[in-house]
C-alpha positions as a Python dict, from the first residue, in 0.01 Angstrom:
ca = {
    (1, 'X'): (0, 0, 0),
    (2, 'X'): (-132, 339, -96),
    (3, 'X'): (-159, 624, 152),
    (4, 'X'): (-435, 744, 283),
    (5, 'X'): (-345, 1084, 410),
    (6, 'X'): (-616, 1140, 659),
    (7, 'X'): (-407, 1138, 984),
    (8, 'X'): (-557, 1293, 1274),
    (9, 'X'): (-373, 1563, 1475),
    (10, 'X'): (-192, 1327, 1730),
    (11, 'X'): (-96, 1068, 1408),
    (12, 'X'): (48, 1412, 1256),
    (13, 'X'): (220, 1521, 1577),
    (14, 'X'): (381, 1180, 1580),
    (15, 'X'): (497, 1175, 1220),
    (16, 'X'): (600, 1501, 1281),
    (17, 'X'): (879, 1392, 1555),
    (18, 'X'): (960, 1118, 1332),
    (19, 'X'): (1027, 1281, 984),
    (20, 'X'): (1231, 1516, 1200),
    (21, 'X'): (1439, 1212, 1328),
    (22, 'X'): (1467, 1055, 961),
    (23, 'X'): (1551, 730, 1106),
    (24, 'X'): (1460, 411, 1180),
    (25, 'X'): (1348, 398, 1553),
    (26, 'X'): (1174, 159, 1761),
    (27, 'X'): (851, 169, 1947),
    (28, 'X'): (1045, 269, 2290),
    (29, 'X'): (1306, 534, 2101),
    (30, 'X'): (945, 657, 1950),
    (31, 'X'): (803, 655, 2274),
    (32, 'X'): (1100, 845, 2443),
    (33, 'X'): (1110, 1149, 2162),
    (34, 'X'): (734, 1129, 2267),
    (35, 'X'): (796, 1191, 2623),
    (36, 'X'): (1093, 1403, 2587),
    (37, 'X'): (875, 1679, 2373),
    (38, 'X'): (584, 1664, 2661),
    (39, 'X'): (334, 1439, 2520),
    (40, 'X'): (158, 1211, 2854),
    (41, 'X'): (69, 890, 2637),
    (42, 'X'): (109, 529, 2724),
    (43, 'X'): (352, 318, 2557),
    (44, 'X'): (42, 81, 2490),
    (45, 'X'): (-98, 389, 2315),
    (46, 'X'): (212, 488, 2108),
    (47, 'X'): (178, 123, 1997),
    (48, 'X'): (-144, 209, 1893),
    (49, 'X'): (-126, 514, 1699),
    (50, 'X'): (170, 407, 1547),
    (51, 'X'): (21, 113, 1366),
    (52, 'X'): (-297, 345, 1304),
    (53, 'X'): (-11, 532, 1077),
    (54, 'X'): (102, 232, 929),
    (55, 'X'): (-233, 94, 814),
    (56, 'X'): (-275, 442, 671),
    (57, 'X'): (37, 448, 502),
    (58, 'X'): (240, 671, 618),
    (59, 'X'): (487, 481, 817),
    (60, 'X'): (675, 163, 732),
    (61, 'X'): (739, -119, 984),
    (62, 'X'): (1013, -388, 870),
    (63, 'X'): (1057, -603, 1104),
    (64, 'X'): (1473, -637, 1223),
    (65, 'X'): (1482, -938, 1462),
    (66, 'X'): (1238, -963, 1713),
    (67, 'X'): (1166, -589, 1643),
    (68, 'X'): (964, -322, 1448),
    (69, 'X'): (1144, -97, 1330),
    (70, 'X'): (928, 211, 1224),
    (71, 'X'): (1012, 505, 946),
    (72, 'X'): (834, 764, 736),
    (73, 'X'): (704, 625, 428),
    (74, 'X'): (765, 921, 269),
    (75, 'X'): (935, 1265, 359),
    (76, 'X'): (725, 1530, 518),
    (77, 'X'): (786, 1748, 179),
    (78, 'X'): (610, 1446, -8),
    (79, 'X'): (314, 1405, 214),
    (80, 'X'): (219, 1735, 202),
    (81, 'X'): (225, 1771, -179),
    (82, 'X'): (-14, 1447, -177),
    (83, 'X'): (-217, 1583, 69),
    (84, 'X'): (-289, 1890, -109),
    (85, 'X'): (-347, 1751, -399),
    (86, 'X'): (-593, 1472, -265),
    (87, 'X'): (-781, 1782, -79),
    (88, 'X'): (-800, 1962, -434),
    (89, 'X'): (-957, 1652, -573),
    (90, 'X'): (-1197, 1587, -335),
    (91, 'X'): (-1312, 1935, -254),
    (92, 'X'): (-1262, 2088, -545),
    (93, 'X'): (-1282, 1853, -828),
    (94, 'X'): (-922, 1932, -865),
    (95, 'X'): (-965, 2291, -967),
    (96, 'X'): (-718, 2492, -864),
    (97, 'X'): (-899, 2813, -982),
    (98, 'X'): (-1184, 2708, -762),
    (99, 'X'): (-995, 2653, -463),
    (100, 'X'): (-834, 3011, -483),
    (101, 'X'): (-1154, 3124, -546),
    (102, 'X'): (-1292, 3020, -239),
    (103, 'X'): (-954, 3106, -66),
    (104, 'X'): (-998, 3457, -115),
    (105, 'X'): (-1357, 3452, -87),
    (106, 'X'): (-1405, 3569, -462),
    (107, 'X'): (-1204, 3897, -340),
    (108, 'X'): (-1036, 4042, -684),
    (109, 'X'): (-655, 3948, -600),
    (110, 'X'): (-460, 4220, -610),
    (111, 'X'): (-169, 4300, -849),
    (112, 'X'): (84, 4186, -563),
    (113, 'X'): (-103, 3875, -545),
    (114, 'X'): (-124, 3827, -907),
    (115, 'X'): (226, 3898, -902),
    (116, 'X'): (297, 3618, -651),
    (117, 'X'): (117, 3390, -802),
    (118, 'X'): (242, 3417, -1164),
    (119, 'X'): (577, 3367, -1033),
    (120, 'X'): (504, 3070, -870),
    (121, 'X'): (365, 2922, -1157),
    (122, 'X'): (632, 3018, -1327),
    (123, 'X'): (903, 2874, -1068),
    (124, 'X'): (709, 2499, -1131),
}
């Protein structure tokens, strides 16, 4: 299944937890880190938003016995990079010049930030 990499800011909060973790984990370990880092939500909701994340990807759910057993599809590095790069495309027909443009507001850059951004070109 593809990713779609529109999670909203709870789904992110959530994968958040779990690429920390890196683990396998069921719905109740899930729902513990949950609880343990302050968030009030149901268990019936955790349930919820965690096969929200599945459907979009972003989490895998083998089954191990009776049990889910829920992971990161990908690492958080990964997701990102996909992320960006579906944003680009979408709102910027996957120009990069156009997205800095509108990131600096058409400001000149200055020679620090040409600097910067020579050398990360460079780095890739």
């Amino acid at each position: 299944m593809e990713a779609k990499y529109n999670l909203s800011s709870q789904e992110y909060e959530i994968m958040s937890i779990l690429w920390k973790e890196n683990r396998e984990m069921t719905l109740a370990e899930i729902a513990d880190l949950l609880w343990d880092a302050g968030f009030e939500i149901s268990i019936g909701t955790v349930k919820t938003y965690l096969q929200r994340i599945v459907k979009k990807g972003a989490l895998i759910a083998p089954k191990h016995g009776h049990k889910l057993m829920y992971m990161p599809s990908s690492s958080e590095e990964a997701f990102a990079q996909k992320w960006t790069q579906d944003f680009l495309n979408k709102s910027f027909r996957g120009s990069l010049k156009a997205f800095i443009c509108t990131l600096t507001g058409n400001h000149d850059l200055s020679e620090e930030e040409k600097k910067m951004l020579r050398n990360l070109y460079d780095d890739k």
